[in-house]
C-alpha positions as CSV (number, residue, x, y, z in Angstrom):
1,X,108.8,121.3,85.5
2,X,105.8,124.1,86.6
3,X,108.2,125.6,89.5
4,X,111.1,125.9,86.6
5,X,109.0,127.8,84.0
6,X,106.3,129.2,86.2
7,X,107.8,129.4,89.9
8,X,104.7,132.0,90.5
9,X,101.8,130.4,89.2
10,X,98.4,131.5,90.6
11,X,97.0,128.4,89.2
12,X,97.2,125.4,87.8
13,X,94.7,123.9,85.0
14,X,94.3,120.8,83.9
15,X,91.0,119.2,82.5
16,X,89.2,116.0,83.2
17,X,90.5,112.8,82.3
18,X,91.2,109.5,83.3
19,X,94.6,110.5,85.0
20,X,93.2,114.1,86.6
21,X,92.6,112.5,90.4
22,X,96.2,111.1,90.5
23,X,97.3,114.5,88.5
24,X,95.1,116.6,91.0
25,X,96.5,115.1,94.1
26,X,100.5,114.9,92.6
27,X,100.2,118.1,92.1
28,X,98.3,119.7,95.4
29,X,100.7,117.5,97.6
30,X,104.0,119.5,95.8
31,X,102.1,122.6,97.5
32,X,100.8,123.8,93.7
33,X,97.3,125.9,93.3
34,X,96.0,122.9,91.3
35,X,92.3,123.3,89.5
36,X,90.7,120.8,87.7
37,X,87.9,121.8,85.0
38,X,85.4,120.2,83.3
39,X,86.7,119.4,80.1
40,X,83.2,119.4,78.3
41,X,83.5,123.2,79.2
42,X,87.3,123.6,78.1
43,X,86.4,121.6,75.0
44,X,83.6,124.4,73.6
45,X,86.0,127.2,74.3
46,X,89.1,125.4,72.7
47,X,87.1,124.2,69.8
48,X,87.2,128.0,69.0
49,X,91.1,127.4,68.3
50,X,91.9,127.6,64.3
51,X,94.7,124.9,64.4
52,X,94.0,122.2,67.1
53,X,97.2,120.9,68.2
54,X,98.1,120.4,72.3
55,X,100.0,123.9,72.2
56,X,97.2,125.6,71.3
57,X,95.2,123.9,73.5
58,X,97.5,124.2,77.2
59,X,97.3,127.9,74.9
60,X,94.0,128.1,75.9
61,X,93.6,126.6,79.0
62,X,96.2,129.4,79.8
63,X,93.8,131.9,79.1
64,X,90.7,130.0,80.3
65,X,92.6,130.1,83.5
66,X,93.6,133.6,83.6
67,X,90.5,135.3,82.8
68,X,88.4,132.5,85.3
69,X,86.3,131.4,82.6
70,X,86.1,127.7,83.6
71,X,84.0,125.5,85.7
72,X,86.0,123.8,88.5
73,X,85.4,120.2,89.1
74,X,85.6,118.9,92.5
75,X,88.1,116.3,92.4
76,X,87.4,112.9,94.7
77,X,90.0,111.7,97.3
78,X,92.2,108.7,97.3
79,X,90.0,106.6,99.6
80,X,86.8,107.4,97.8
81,X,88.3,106.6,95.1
82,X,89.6,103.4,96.3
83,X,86.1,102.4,97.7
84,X,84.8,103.3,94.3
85,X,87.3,100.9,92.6
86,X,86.6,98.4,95.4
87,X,82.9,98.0,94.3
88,X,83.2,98.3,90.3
89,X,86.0,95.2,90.6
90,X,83.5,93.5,92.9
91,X,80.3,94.1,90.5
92,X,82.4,92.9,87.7
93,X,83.2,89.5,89.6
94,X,79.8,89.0,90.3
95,X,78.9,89.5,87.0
96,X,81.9,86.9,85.2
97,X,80.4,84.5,88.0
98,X,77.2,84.8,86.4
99,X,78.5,84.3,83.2
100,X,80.2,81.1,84.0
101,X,77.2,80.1,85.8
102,X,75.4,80.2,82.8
103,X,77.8,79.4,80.6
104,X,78.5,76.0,82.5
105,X,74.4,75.8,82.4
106,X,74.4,76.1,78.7
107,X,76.8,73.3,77.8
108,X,75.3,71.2,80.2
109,X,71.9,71.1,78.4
110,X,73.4,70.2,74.7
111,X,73.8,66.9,76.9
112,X,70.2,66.9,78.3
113,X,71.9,67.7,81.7
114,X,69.3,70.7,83.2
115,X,70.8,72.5,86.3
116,X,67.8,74.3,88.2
117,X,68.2,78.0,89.3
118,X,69.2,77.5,92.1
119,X,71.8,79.7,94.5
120,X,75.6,79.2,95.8
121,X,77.1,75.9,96.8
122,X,73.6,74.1,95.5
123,X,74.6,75.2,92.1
124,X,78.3,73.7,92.4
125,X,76.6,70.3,94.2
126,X,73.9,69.7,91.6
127,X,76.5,70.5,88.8
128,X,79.0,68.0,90.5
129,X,75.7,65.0,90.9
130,X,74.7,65.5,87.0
131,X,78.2,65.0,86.0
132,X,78.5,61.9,87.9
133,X,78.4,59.5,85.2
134,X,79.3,61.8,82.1
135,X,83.1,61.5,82.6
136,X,84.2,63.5,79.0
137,X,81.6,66.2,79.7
138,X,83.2,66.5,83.5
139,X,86.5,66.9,82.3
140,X,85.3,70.0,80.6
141,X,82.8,71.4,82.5
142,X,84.6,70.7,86.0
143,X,87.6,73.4,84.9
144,X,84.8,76.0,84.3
145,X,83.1,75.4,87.9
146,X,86.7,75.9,89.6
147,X,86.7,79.4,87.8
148,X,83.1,79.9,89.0
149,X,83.9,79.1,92.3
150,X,87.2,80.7,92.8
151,X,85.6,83.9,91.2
152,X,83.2,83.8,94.1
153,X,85.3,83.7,96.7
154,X,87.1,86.5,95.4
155,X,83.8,88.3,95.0
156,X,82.8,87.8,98.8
């Protein structure tokens, strides 16, 4: 679509977002002069705009662009990325597994059942030895420590 209505483009501007690294990288790899701005900057310059409508605003960009009036954001690379994706999908296991830690904690002591703080496979032992003779209460809370277990081993 750029090389069919602008097979000369000097640049190519695009603000922030949640799409702009795959954009970024799309565009660099079809051999385009790709810069990404800070869209915090774009926005005070395009709030300027009378009518706000996404014309006006590529409208503006366009002329953000041609006159250099923008602030260029470096724009992170697929494996960063991916490492950065790696450990907010770890920290979020970690935190359902403490959820369901506590959550399985919390049901247990309606029943008088009190697991200590304790850490790892004691956790899932102690939980299995207090449940030993409360079958109906097993039958609940044993589903809940298979999620808590498998979500730490995806976690590790």
């Amino acid at each position: 679509m750029i090389r069919k209505h602008a097979p000369a483009a000097k640049r190519v501007v695009f603000e922030t977002g949640p799409l702009s690294v795959w954009f970024f990288h799309a565009l660099a790899a079809e051999g385009l002069p790709v810069i990404c701005i800070d869209a915090r900057h774009a926005k005070a310059a395009l709030d300027m705009a009378a009518n706000k409508t996404d014309a006006n605003d590529a409208d503006g960009l366009a002329h953000l662009a041609e006159v250099g009036f923008y602030k260029e954001v470096r724009v992170k690379s697929f494996d960063s990325m991916l490492m950065r994706t790696l450990v907010a999908a770890r920290t979020r296991l970690v935190r359902i597994g403490t959820e369901l830690s506590n959550q399985i904690r919390g049901l247990m002591k309606t029943f008088g059942l009190v697991v200590p703080a304790v850490m790892g496979g004691k956790f899932e032992h102690l939980v299995h030895a207090l449940l030993a003779d409360h079958t109906d209460l097993g039958q609940i809370i044993r589903p809940l420590l298979d999620a808590w277990h498998a979500v730490r081993l995806r976690a590790a």
